[in-house]
N, C-alpha and C positions, 0 to 999 in steps of 0.2 A: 794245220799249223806245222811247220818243218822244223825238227829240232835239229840243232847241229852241235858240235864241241870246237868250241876257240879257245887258243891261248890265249889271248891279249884281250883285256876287260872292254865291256862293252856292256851297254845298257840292259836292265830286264834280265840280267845274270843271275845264278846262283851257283856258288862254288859246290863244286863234287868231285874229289879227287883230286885235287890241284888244279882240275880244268874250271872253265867254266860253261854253263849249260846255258843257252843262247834260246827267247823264247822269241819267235820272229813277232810280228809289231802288227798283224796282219791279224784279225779275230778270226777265229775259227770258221767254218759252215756248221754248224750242229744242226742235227736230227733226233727225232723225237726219242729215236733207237739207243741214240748216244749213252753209255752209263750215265755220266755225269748229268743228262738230263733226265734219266730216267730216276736217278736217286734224289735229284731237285725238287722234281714232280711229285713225286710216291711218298718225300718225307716231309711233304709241308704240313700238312695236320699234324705230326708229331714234333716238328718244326714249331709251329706255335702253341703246342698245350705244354711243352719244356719253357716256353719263353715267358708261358703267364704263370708257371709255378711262383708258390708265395716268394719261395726263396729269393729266385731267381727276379722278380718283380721288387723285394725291396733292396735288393743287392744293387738295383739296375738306381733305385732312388739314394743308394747310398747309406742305407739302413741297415750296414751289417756288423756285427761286434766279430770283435777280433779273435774271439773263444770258436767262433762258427769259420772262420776265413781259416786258421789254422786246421780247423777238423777238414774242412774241404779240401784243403788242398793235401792232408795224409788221404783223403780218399783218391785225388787225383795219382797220390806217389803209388798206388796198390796198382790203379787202373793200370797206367804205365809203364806200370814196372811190367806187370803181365803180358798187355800188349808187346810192348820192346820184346820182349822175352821171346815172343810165336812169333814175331817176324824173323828175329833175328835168326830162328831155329828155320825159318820157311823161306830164308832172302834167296833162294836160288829157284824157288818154284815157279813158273810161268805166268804167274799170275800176281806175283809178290816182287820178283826182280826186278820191274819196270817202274815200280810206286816207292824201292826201296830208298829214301834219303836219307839214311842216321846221322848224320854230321848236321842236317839244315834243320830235322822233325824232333829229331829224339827227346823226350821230355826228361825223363826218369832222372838223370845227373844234375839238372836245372830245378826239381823237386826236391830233390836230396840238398841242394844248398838252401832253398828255403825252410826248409824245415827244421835243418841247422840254425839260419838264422832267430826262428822263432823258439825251439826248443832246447838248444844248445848244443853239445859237441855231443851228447850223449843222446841224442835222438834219437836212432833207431830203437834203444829201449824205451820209449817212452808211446812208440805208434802199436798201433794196433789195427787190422781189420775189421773193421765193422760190419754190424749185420746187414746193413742197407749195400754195403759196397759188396759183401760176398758174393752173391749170385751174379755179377757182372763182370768180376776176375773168375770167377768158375767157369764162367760163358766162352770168355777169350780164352781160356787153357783147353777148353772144349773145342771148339772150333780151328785151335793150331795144330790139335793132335789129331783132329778123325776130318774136318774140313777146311783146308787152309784158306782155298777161293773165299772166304765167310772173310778173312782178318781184313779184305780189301773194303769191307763196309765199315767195320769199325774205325779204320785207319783214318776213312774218307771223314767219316763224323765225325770223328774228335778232332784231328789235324785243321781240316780245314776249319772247323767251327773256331779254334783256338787262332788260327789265321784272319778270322773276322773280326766276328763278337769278342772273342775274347781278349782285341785288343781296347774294346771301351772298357770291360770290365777291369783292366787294369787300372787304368786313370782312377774310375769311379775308389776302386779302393784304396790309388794308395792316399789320395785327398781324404776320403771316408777314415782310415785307418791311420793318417797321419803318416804314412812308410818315409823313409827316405826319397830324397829326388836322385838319391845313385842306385837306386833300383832293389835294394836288398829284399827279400821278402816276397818280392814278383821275378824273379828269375826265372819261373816259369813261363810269363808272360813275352819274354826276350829271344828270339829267335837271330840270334848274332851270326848267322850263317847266310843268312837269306836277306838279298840286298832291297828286293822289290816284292812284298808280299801280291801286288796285282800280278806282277810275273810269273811267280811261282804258283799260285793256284792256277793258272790259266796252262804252267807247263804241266802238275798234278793232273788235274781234268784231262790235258790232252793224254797222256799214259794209261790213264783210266780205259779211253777211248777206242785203246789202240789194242786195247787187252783182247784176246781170242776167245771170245765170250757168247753162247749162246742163249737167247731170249729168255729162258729158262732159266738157266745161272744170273743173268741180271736182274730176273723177277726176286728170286732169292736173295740175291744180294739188296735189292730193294726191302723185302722183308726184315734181313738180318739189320740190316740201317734203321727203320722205323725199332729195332726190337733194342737196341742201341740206345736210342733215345728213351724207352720205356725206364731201360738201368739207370741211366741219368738221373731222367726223371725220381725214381727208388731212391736216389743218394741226395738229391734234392729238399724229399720229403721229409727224409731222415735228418738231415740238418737242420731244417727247419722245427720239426718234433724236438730236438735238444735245445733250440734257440728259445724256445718258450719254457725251459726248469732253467737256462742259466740266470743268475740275479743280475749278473756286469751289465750296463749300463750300454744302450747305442751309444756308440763314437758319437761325438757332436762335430758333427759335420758343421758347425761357424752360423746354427741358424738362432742360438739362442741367444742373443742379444734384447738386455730386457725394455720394457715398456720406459724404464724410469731413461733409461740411457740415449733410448731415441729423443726422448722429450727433454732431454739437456739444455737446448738451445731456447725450449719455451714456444715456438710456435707449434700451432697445434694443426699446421698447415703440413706439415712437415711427419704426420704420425701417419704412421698407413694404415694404424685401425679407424683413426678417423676418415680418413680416402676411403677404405672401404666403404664403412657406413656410408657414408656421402656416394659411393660411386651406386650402391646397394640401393641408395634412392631412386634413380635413374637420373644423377647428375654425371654428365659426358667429359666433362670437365677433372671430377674428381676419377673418371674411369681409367682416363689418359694420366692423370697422377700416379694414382697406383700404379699403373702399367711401369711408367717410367722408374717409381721407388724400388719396385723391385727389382726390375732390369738394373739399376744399379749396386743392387745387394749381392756381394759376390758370390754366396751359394746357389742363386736365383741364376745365376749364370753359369756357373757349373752344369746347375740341375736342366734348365735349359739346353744347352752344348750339349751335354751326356743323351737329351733325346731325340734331339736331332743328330748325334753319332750314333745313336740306336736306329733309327729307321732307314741310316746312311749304310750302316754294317751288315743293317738286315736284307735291304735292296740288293747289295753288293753279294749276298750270301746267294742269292737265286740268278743274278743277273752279269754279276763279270763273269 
């Protein structure tokens, strides 16, 4: 894929500098060699035992209290602040200057307003480091100081994944959590820099590609990527461990609507514990009922869309 720099906007753009970075429209040839395919490859098992974490699995259902989204997302503000931190110190190394986009990637300023928004103006006193998130800012402060080639794995995981996945995650919360629809709270989420996220990872991957990198060093960095996912995974766990001593209540996600309220109208045609039952019989009739009640229940549609934008985000993660 040829990258070039235009003045004048044009499709598949992202601004950098005032210019714009032009991703041609032509899919790459990739090789087995490729980093980007070699980190695709090496990190799908670690790719889905983060996917099926608890956390992550009721997050994905919409089952997360607002106590757990806040702690998450100060663990996200540590991640990236560290991260931001070693590139920024490493943006001229040969291996860092061609992946560097802080205007289109940078999370850390995008954390810091939600966190504001959740905790107030006094935020920063109110965060703290946590034991699950230490060892994976320890890691990035490690790796910027004594191995910088290393921060190109981390970059890879978090960035792109936040460019996938982490745009259903969004939805699911702010519906889950009630957020505003002017975004406050998922700032994170927003990448206002970047016009075409299929563009952009496709120009990521090609930089990755282009990197001067021998078999070795990419095996490593395939390492350092699965070891990436393990941290994750640790902050995961950990959140989930605090989800079960808070007393707050899941968000109600619009499914409790009661028995008496369905049955308003009086037919009992109209209940879909009775469709069940009846469908539970082997009546086809009542199976196609229920089918349809709850396709019309708008959480049932939510929860639906949300899983079919999961195995849409997840395809798209291995495959654009």
């Amino acid at each position: 894929m040829e990258t070039k720099v235009a003045s004048e906007p044009v499709p598949n753009g992202v601004t950098k500098g005032g210019a714009r970075i032009v991703v041609d429209d032509d899919e790459d040839v990739l090789s087995p060699t490729d980093l980007s395919e070699m980190l695709a490859e090496g990190t799908k098992e670690s790719h889905d035992r983060a996917e099926n974490c608890q956390f992550v699995k009721d997050f994905l259902r919409g089952r997360i209290q607002r106590e757990l989204f806040k702690r998450g997302t100060e663990a996200l503000y540590f991640v990236y602040s560290a991260m931001e931190e070693e590139i920024e110190k490493n943006k001229d190394h040969p291996s860092i200057a061609p992946i560097y986009f802080p205007t289109e990637l940078h999370r850390r300023e995008a954390l810091g307003r939600d966190l504001e928004y959740f905790y107030g103006e006094d935020w920063e006193s109110q965060i703290s480091l946590s034991a699950g998130t230490k060892p994976y800012v320890d890691r990035i402060h490690e790796v910027g100081e004594k191995d910088p080639v290393l921060l190109v794995a981390h970059s890879y995981t978090r960035y792109m994944g936040d460019l996938s996945g982490g745009q259903i995650l969004k939805k699911v919360a702010q519906r889950a959590l009630k957020l505003p629809s002017t975004g406050e709270g998922l700032n994170f989420y927003q990448f206002e820099g970047i016009h075409s996220h299929k563009g952009f990872k496709q120009l990521y991957r090609s930089r990755m590609n282009e990197l001067e990198l021998d078999v070795e060093t990419k095996e490593r960095l395939v390492d350092e990527s699965n070891r990436a996912f393990g941290f994750n995974m640790m902050v995961f766990t950990e959140l989930d461990g605090i989800g079960k001593t808070i007393k707050e209540e899941v968000q109600d996600a619009g499914f409790g609507h009661s028995h008496a309220e369905i049955m308003e109208g009086g037919d009992i045609n109209k209940c879909p514990y009775y469709a069940a039952k009846m469908a539970a019989s082997g009546n086809p009739t009542y199976a196609c009922q229920l089918a349809m009640m709850l396709l019309r229940h708008p959480p049932c549609q939510v929860a639906l869309a949300a899983w079919v934008a999961v195995l849409a985000g997840f395809a798209a993660w291995y495959f654009i």
